[in-house]
Residue frames as qw, qx, qy, qz and C-alpha x, y, z in Angstrom:
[[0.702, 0.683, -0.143, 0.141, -1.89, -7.54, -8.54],
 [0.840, -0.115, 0.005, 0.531, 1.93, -8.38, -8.22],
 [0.053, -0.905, -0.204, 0.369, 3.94, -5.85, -7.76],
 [0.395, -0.099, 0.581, 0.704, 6.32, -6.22, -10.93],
 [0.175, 0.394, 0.736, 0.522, 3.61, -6.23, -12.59],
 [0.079, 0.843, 0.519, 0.119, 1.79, -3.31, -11.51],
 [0.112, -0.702, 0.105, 0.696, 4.74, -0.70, -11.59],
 [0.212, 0.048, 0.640, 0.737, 4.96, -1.70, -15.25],
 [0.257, 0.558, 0.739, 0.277, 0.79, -0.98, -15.81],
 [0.024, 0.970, 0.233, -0.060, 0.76, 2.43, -14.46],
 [0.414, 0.735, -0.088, 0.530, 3.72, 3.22, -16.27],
 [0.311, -0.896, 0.318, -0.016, 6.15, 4.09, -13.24],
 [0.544, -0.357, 0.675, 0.347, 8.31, 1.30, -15.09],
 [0.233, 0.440, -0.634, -0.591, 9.34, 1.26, -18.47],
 [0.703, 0.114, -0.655, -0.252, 9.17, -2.52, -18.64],
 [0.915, -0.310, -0.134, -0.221, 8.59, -5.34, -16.44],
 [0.812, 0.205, -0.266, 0.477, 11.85, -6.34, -16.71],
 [0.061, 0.551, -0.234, 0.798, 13.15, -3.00, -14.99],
 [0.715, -0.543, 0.116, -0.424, 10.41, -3.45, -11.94],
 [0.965, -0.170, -0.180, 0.086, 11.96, -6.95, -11.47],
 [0.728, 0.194, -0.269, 0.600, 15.66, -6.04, -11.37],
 [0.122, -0.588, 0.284, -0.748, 14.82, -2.91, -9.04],
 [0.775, -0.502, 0.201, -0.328, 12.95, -5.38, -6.58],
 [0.921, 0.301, -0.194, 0.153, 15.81, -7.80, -7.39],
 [0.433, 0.074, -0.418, 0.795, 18.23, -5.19, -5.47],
 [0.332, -0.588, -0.686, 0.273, 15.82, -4.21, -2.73],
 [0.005, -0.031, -0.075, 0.997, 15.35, -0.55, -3.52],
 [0.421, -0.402, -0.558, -0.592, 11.16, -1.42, -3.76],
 [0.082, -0.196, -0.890, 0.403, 8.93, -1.18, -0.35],
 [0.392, -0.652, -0.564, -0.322, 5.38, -1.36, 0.48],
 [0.462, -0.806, -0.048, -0.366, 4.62, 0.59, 3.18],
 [0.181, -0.703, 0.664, -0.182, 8.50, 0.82, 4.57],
 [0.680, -0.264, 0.679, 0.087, 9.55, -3.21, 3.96],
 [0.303, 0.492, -0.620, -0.531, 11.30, -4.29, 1.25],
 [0.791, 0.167, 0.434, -0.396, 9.48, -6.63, -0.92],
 [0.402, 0.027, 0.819, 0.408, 9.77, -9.87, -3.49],
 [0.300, 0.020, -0.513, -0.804, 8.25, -9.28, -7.20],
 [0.204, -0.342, -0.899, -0.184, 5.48, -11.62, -5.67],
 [0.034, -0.246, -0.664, 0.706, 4.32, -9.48, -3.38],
 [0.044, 0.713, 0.634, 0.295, 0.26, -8.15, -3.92],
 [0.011, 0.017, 0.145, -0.989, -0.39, -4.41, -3.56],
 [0.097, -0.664, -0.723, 0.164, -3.46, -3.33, -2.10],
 [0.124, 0.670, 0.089, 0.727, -5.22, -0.05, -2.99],
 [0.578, -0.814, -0.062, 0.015, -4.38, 2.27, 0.43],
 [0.933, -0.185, 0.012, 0.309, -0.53, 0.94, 0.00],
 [0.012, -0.943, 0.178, 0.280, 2.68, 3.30, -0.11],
 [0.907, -0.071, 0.086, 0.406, 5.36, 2.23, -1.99],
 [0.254, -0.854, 0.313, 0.329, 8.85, 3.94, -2.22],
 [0.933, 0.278, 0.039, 0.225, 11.48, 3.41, -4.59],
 [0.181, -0.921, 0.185, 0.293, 14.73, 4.47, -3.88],
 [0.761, 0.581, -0.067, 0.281, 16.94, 5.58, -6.24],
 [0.598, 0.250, -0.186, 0.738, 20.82, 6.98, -5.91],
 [0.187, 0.225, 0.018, 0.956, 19.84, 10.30, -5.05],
 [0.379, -0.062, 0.211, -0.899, 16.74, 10.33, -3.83],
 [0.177, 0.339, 0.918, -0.102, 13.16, 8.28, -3.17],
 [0.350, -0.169, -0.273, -0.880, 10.18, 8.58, -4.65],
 [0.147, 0.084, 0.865, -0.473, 6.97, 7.86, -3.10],
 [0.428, -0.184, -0.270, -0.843, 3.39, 6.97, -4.40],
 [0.483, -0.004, 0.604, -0.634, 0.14, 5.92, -2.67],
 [0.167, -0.246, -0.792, -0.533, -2.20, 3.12, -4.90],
 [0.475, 0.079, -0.163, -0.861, -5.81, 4.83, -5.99],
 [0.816, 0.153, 0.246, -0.501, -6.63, 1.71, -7.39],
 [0.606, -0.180, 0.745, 0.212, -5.98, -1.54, -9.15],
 [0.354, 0.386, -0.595, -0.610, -5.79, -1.80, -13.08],
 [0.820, 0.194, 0.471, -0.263, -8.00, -4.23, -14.47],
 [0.818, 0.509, -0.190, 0.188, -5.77, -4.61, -17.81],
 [0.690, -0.390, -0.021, 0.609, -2.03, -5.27, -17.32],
 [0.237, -0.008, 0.044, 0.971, -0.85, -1.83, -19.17],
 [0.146, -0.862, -0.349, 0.338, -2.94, 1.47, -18.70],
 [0.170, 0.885, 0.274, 0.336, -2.41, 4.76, -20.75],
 [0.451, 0.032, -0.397, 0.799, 0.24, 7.21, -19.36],
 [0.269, -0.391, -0.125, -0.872, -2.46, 9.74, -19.27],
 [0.667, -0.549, -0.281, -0.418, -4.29, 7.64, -16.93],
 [0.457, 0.371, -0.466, 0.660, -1.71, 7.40, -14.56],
 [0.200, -0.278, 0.460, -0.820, -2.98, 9.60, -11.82],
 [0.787, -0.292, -0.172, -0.515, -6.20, 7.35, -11.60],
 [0.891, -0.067, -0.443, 0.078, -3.97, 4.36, -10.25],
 [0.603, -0.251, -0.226, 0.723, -1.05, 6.11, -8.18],
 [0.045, -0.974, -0.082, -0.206, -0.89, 9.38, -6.40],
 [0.550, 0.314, -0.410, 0.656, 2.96, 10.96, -6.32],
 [0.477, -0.812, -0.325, -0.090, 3.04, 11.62, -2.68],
 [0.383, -0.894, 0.189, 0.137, 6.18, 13.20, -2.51],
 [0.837, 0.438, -0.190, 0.268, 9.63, 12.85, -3.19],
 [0.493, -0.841, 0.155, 0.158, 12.62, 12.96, -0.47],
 [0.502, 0.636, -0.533, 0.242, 16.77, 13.53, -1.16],
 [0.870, -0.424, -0.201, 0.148, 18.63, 10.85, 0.49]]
């Protein structure tokens, strides 16, 4: 799955839109490299987003099979693996 499109299913983006304009100004990476909205996550992968103030980091569990996904199920797809002040 693309990643635009899978911060929007497990709900760590609002919208789609949002994912796109955050990888749009290179604050998205996969395992430490910043990446295009095409890029495919793989379950094992870290990604980071940094924000102003701080990064956040989760690990993918697993791929969604639908494109949106319950907040409640959340923890099945991404595990928060931390969270660092820049």
């Amino acid at each position: 799955m693309r990643i635009d499109k899978f911060l929007n299913a497990v709900n760590i983006t609002k919208r789609r839109a949002i994912a796109e304009d955050m990888l749009k100004e290179k604050i998205v990476f996969i395992n430490a490299v910043s990446v295009k909205k095409a890029k495919e996550v793989k379950v094992g992968d870290t990604i980071e987003i940094k924000y102003l103030e701080y990064s956040d980091f989760f690990k993918v569990l697993q791929i969604p099979a639908t494109k949106s996904t319950p907040k409640s199920k959340q923890s099945e797809y991404v595990e928060r693996i931390g969270e660092n002040n820049v």
